[in-house]
C-alpha positions in Angstrom: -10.6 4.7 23.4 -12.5 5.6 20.3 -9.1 6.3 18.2 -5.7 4.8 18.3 -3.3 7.1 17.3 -0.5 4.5 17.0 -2.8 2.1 14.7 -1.9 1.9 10.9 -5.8 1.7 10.2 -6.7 5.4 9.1 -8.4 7.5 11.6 -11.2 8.3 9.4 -12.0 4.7 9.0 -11.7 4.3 12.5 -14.1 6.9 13.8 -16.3 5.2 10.6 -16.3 1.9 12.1 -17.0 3.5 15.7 -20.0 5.5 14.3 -21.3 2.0 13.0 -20.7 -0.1 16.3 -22.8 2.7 18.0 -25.5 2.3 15.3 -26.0 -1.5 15.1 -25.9 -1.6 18.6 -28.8 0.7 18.8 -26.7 3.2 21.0 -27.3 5.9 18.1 -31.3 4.4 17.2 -33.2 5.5 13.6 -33.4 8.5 13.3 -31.7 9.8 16.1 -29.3 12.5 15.8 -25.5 11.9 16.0 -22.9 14.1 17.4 -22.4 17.2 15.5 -18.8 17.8 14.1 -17.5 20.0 16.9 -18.4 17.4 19.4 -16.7 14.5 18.0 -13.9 16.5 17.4 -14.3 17.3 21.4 -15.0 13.6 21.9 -12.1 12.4 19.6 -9.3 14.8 19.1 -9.8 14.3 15.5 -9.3 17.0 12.5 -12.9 18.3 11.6 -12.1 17.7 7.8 -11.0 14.0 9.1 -14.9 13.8 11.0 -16.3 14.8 7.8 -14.6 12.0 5.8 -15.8 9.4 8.3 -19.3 10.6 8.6 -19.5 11.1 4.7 -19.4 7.6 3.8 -21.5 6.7 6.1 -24.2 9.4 4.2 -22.7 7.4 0.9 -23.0 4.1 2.0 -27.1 4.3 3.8 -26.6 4.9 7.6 -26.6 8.2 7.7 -28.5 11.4 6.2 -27.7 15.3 6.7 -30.8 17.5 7.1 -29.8 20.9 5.9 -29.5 23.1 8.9 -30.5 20.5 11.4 -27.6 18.0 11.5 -27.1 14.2 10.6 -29.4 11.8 11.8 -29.6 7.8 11.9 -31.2 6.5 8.4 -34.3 3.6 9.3 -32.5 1.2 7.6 -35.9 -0.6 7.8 -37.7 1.6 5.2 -34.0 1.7 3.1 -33.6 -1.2 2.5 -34.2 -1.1 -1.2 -31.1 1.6 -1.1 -28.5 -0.3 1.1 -26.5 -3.4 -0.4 -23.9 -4.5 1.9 -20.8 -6.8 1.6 -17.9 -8.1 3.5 -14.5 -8.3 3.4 -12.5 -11.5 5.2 -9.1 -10.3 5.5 -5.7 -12.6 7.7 -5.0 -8.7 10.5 -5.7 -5.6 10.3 -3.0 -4.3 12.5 -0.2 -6.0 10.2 1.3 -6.0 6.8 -0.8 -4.9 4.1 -4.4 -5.3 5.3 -5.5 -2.3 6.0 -4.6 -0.6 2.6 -6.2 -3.3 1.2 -9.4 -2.5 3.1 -9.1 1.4 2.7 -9.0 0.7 -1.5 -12.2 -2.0 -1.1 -13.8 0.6 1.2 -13.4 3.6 -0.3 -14.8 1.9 -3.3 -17.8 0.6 -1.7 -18.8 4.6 -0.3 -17.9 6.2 -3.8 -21.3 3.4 -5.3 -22.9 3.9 -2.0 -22.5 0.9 -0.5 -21.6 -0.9 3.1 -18.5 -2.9 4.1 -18.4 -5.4 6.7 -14.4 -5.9 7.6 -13.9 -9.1 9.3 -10.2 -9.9 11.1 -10.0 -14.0 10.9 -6.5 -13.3 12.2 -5.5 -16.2 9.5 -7.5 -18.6 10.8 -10.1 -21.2 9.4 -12.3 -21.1 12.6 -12.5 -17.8 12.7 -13.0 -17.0 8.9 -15.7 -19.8 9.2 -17.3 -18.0 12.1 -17.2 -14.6 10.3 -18.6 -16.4 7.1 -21.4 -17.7 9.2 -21.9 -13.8 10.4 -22.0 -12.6 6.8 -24.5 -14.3 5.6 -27.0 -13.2 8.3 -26.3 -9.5 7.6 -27.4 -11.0 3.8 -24.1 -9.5 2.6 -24.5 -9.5 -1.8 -20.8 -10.1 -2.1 -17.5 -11.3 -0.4 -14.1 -10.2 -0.8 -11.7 -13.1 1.1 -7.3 -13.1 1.4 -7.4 -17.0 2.0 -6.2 -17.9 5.7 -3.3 -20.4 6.7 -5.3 -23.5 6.0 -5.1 -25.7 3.8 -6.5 -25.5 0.4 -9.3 -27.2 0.8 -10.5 -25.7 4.2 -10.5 -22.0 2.5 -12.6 -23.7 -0.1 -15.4 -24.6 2.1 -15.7 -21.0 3.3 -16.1 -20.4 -0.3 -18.8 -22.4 -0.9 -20.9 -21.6 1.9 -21.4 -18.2 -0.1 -21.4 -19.8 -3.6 -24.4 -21.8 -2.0 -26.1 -19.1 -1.1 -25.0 -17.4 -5.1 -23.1 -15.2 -2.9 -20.0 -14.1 -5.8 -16.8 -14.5 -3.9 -13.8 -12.7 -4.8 -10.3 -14.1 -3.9 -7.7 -11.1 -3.0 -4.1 -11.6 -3.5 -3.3 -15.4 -2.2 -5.2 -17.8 -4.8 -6.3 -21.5 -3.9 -5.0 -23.6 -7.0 -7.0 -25.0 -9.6 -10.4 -23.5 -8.7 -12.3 -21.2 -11.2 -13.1 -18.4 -8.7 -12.9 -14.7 -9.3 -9.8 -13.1 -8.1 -7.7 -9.6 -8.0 -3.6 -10.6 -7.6 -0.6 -9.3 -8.2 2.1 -10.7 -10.7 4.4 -12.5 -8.0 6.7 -14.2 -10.6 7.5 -11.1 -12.7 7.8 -9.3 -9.2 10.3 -11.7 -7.4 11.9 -12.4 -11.3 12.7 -8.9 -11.3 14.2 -8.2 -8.1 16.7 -10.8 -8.2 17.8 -10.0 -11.4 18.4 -6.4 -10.0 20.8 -8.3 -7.3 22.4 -10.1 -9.8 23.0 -7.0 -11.8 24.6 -5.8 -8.9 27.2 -8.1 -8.7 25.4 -10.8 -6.8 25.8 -14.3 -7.1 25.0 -15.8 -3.7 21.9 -14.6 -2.9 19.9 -15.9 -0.1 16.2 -16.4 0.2 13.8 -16.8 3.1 10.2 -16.8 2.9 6.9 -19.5 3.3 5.6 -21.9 1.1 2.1 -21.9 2.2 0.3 -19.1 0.3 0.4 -18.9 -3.4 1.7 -15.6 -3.6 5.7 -16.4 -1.9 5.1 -19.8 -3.9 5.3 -17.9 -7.0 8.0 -15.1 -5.8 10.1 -18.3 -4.6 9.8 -19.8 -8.2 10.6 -16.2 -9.6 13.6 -16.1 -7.7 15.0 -19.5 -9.1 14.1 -18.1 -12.8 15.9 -15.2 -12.5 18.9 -17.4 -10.8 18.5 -19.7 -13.8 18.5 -17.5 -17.0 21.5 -15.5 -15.2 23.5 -19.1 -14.9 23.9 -18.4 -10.9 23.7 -21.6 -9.5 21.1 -22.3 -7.5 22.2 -23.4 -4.2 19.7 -25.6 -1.7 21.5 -24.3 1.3 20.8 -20.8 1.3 17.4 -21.3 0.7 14.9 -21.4 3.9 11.3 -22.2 3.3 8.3 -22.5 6.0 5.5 -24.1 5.3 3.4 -22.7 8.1 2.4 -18.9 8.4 4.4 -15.9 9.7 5.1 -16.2 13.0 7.9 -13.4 14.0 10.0 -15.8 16.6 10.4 -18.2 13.9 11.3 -15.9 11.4 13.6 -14.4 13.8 15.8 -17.4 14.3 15.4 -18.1 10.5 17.2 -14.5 9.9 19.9 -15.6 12.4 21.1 -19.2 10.9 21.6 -17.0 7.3 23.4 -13.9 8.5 25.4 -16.6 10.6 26.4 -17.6 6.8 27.3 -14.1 5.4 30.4 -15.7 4.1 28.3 -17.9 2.1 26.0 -15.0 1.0 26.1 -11.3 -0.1 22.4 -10.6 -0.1 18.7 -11.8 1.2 15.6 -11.7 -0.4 13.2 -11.3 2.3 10.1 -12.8 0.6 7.6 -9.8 2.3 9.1 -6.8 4.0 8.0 -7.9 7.5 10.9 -10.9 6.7 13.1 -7.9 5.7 12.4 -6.1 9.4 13.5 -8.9 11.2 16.7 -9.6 9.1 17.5 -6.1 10.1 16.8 -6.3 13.4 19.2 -10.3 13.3 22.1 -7.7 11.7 22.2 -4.7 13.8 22.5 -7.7 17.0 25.0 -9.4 15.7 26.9 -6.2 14.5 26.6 -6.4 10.7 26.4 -3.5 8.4 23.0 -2.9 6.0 24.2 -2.6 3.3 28.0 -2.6 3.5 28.2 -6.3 5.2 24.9 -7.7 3.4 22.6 -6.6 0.8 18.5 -7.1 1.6 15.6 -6.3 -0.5 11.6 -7.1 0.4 8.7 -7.1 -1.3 5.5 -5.0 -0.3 6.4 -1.5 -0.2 5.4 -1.5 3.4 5.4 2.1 5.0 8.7 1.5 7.3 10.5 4.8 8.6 12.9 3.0 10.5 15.1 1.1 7.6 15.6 2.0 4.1 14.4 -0.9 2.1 14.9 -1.7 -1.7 11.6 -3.7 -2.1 8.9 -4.5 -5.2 5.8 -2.0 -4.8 2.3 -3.8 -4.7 -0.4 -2.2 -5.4 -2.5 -3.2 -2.7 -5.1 -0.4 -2.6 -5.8 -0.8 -6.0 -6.3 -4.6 -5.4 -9.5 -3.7 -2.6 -10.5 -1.2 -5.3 -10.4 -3.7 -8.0 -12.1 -6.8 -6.5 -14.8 -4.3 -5.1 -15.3 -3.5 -8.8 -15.2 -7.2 -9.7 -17.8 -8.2 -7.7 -20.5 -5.2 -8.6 -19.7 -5.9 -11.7 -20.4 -9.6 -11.7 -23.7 -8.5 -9.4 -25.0 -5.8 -12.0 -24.0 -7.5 -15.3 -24.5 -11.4 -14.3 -21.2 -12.6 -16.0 -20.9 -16.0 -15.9 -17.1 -16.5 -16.9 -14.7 -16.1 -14.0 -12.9 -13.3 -13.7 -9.0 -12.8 -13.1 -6.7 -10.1 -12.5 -3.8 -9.6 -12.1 -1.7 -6.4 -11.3 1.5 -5.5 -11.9 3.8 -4.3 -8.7 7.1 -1.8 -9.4 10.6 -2.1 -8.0 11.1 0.8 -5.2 15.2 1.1 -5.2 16.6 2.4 -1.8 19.7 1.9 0.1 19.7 -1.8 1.1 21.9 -2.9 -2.0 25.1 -2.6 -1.9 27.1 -3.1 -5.5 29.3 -6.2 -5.4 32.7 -5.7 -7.7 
């Protein structure tokens, strides 16, 4: 199956990634000519203006070129080289979470300077980001964007220098690594988790649960947020109603997690699910053990996820803006040579829904 309907991954990137499979694998050779619109869409099932988005960056970023009136053939990439610059982009699953608005933004950004993206799943792992790395750098990528994996600190940074070796610039996407002067695109975590809480509070809340993992910078800094918020409110800041991991995500676990704190809802009023997928599971903990969203408990996320099946009150990220943005960070370190590391860091918005319940 060329498309999956059911995947969150956009169909024109999906055709676009099927177009350059058949391509490097010499199925469509140099200067041979591809399908024409009609018969993708025959092949495919896809929306002819969704074709044309798929097959335009691929014009925009070197492997293809449209001959007026005789269709869109396979570029030699062997007499374009001088015209192709390619990079990749090491990311923890494409099928879950964020990812794949983060690779649309750092895509879409790539095409628009005519250039080529390499997305590479390492499904959160160190052997498999290290793998990929190793990939990368025979395609001579110019430029990596990497999320960090569930590794420790110092295993991420040896994928970082086998690029930084190489004067490969590396940009580090929304989890940081501590105390190392890379490049890096983020989001403002503290402010983000600060503000939510106090929202809860606001509400009436004083015994307000939080569940979420210690491992990646990112919940690190929503987690100290939280306590902030807690703090400068004088709500006492109770060790029992706080549940850390210090592994990754793994839904079983989380699972169980959501059950031992719902089992507590006379302890608590409301969760704060420290990423939205937290937040899917404490619903699904409630609706089993018959409690009421919000009337019973109060639960916010953070994300913004695009759930239709829950109402969620959750902190935005802008996570297609952070692809855009590192994309833009590294060109710019490529074509102006900075020397000074650069860091940014975005700020996310509170999405208000019907999770919250006001306590009196």
């Amino acid at each position: 199956m060329i498309i999956d309907k059911e995947s969150p991954i956009p169909q024109y990137f999906q055709l676009q990634t099927w177009l350059t499979e058949q391509i490097e694998q010499g199925v469509f050779k140099p200067n041979d000519k591809i399908p024409t619109e009609e018969e993708l869409n025959r092949i495919t099932g896809l929306a002819r203006a969704t074709i044309r988005q798929a097959i335009q960056n691929l014009v925009n970023m070197g492997y293809l070129l449209r001959k007026r009136r005789l269709g869109t053939f396979v570029i030699n990439r062997e007499t374009h080289t001088d015209k192709l610059t390619i990079f990749g982009i090491l990311v923890p699953d494409i099928r879950k979470g964020y990812t794949s608005e983060l690779v649309r933004g750092a895509g879409d950004e790539a095409a628009k300077n005519k250039h080529s993206l390499i997305l590479c799943d390492t499904d959160d792992l160190f052997v498999k980001a290290d793998f990929h790395a190793d990939r990368l750098l025979e395609n001579s990528i110019k430029g990596v964007i990497f999320v960090p994996t569930a590794a420790p600190d110092e295993k991420n940074y040896l994928i970082i220098e086998k690029f930084r070796k190489r004067n490969i610039p590396v940009v580090l996407t929304d989890r940081l690594i501590p105390n190392a002067d890379f490049d890096y695109v983020t989001t403002d975590n503290f402010q983000g988790a600060y503000e939510i809480t106090k929202y809860l509070i606001l509400k009436g809340h004083k015994n307000i649960a939080i569940i979420l993992s210690t491992l990646f910078s990112t919940e690190r800094q929503r987690l100290e947020g939280y306590k902030k918020a807690l703090a400068d409110h004088r709500v006492p800041i109770d060790p029992g109603i706080i549940i850390t991991d210090d592994g990754p995500f793994i839904e079983e676990r989380y699972l169980q997690y959501a059950y031992d704190l719902i089992k507590q809802r006379d302890k608590i009023t409301a969760v704060f699910a420290g990423h939205d997928r937290i937040a899917l599971l404490l619903y699904s903990a409630a609706k089993k053990m018959g409690v009421a969203i919000p009337e019973n408990l109060s639960i916010v996320g953070y994300d913004d996820l695009p759930f239709t099946t829950i109402s969620l009150t959750t902190m935005h990220q802008p996570i297609y803006e952070m692809g855009q943005e590192s994309m833009k960070m590294i060109l710019s370190r490529i074509q102006n040579k900075i020397k000074k590391p650069q860091k940014m860091v975005l700020k996310s918005h509170f999405v208000e829904r019907t999770s919250v319940r006001k306590v009196t």
